[in-house]
C-alpha positions in Angstrom: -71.4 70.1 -84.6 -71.1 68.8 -81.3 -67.3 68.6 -81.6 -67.8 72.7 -82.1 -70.1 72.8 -78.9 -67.8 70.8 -76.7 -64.4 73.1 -77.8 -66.5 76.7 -77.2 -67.9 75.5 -74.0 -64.6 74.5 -72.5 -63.4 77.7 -74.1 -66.1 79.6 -72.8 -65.2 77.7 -69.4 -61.8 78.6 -69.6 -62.3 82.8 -70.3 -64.7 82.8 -67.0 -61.8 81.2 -64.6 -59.5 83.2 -63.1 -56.1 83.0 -64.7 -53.9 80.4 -62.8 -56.4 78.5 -61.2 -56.6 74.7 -61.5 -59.6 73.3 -62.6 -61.8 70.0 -61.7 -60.8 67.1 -63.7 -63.7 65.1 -63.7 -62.2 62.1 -65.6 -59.7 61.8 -62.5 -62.5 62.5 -60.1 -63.4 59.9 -57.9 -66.8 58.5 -58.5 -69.8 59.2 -56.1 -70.7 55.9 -53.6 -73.9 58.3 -52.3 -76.1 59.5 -54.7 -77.6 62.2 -52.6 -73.9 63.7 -51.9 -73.4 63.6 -56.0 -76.6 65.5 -56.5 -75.8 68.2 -53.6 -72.6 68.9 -55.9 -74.9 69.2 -59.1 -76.7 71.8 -57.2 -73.7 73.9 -56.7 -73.9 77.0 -58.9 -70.4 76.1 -61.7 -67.9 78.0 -60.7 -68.8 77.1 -57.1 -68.7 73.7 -57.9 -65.5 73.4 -59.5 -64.0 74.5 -56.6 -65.7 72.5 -53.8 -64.7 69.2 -56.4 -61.2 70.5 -56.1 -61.6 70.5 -52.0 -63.5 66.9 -52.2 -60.3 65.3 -54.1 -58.0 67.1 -51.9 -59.9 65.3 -48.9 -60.1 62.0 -50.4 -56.2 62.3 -51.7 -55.2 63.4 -48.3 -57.2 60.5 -46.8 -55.9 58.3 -48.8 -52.0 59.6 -48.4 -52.3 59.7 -44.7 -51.3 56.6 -42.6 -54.0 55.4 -40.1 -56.5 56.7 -41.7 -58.0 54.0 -43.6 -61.0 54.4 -45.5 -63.1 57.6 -45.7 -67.1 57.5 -45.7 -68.5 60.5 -48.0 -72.0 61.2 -46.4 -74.2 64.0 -45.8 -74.1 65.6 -42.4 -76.8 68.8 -42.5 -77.1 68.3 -46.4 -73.3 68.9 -46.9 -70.9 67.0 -48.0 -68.5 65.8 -45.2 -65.6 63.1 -45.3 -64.6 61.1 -42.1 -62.6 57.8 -41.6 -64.7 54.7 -41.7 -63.1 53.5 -38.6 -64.3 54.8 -35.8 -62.5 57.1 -32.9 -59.8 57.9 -35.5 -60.8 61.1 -36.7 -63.4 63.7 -37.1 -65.6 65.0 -40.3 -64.4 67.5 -42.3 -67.6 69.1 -44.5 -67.2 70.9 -47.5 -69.9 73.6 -48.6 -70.8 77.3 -50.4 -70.6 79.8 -47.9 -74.2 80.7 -47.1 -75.5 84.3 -48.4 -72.5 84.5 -50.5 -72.1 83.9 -54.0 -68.4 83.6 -54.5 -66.9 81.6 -51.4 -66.8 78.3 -50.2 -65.6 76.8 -46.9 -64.5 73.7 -45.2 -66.0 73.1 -41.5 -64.5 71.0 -39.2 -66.6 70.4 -35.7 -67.0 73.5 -33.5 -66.2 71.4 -30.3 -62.9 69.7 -31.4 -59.3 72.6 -31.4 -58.5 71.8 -34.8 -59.4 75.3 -35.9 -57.4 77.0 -33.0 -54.6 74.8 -34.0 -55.1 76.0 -37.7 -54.9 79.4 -36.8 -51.6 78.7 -34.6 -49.6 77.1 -37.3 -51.1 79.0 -40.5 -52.1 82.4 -39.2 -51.5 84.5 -42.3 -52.3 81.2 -45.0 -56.1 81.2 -44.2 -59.1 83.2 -43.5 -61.1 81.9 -40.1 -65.0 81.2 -39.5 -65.0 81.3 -35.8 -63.5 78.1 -34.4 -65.5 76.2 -37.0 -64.3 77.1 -40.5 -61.6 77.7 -43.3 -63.0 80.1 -45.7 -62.3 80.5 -49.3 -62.7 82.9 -52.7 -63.5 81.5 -56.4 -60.4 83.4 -57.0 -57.7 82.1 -53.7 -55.4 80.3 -55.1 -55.9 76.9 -52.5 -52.7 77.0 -49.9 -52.6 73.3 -50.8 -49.9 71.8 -48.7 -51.0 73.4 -45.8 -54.5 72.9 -46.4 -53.6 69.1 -46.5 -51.6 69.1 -43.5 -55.1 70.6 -41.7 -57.3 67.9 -43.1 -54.9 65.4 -41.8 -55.2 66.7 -38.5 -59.2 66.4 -38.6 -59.0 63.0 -40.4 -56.5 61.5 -37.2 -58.1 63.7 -34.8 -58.6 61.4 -32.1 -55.1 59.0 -32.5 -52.6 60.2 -29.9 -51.0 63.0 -31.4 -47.7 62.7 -29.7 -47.2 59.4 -32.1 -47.8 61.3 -35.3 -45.7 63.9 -37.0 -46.7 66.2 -40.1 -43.9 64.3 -42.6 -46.3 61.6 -41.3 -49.4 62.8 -42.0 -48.6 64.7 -45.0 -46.9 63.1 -47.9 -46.8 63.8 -51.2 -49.8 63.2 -53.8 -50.1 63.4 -57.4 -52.0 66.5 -57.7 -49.2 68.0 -55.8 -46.9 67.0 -59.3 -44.8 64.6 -57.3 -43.0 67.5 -55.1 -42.2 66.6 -51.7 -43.3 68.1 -48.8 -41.2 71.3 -47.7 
């Protein structure tokens, strides 16, 4: 009987995703270190959740992928989720959140006083849809511009190293989620 329960629900699961979108895999996931940032995702309405798991391993990959960076503290900052290096004056946080009032996006901030979202909308104009100079917003159904969205967390997570010693084949390499293409 529970065998039954398990297959429908992930069947049931399956039928209310979009076609062609990846799912969460919580067995790969990486496991909490904060309690309170593991329950904030609990809270997350499913599909909604899902997604924001899918940004929080992209972060943590990226992180991890990305020279200098070192290790990444996940807090809360404002009762969201938000990633930064452990080291300080390398980089900046990167949060992760629902959009507020609305039931079917999600975002990823990045701090209103830093250029990173000006230099988003520079390089990847057409890839993403802009929250003032503070946010990358998102639809349960976009399918996630992945390498680019890496390349901008990159640029949050070495934020404050000197730019002119850093390149994007050095800040973006390939990960596993990203099936072991290269970087184009």
């Amino acid at each position: 009987m529970a065998m039954r329960r398990e297959k429908f629900a992930g069947s049931r699961a399956a039928r209310a995703r979009p076609s062609g979108l990846p799912t969460a895999a919580p067995a790969a996931a990486a496991a909490f270190s904060d309690p309170a940032v593991a329950a904030v995702f609990a809270a997350f309405p499913e599909r909604l959740r899902a997604r924001l798991l899918e940004l929080r391993a992209l972060i943590l990959d990226t992180a991890k992928a990305t020279p200098c960076v070192g290790e990444i503290v996940e807090t809360l900052k404002w009762g969201e989720p938000a990633y930064l290096p452990k080291t300080p004056r390398v980089g900046t946080t990167v949060r992760v959140n629902a959009l507020k009032g609305s039931a079917d996006r999600y975002v990823v901030y990045f701090p209103c006083q830093t250029t990173l979202v000006e230099t988003f909308r520079e390089r990847y104009p057409e890839t993403f849809r802009f929250q003032g100079n503070r946010a990358i917003v998102f639809a349960i159904g976009d399918r996630l511009p992945t390498k680019a969205l890496r390349h901008c967390v990159a640029l949050a997570l070495t934020y404050h190293l000197d730019a002119r010693a850093l390149t994007v084949s050095t800040l973006v390499r390939a990960t596993s989620s990203d099936r072991g293409r290269a970087p184009r």
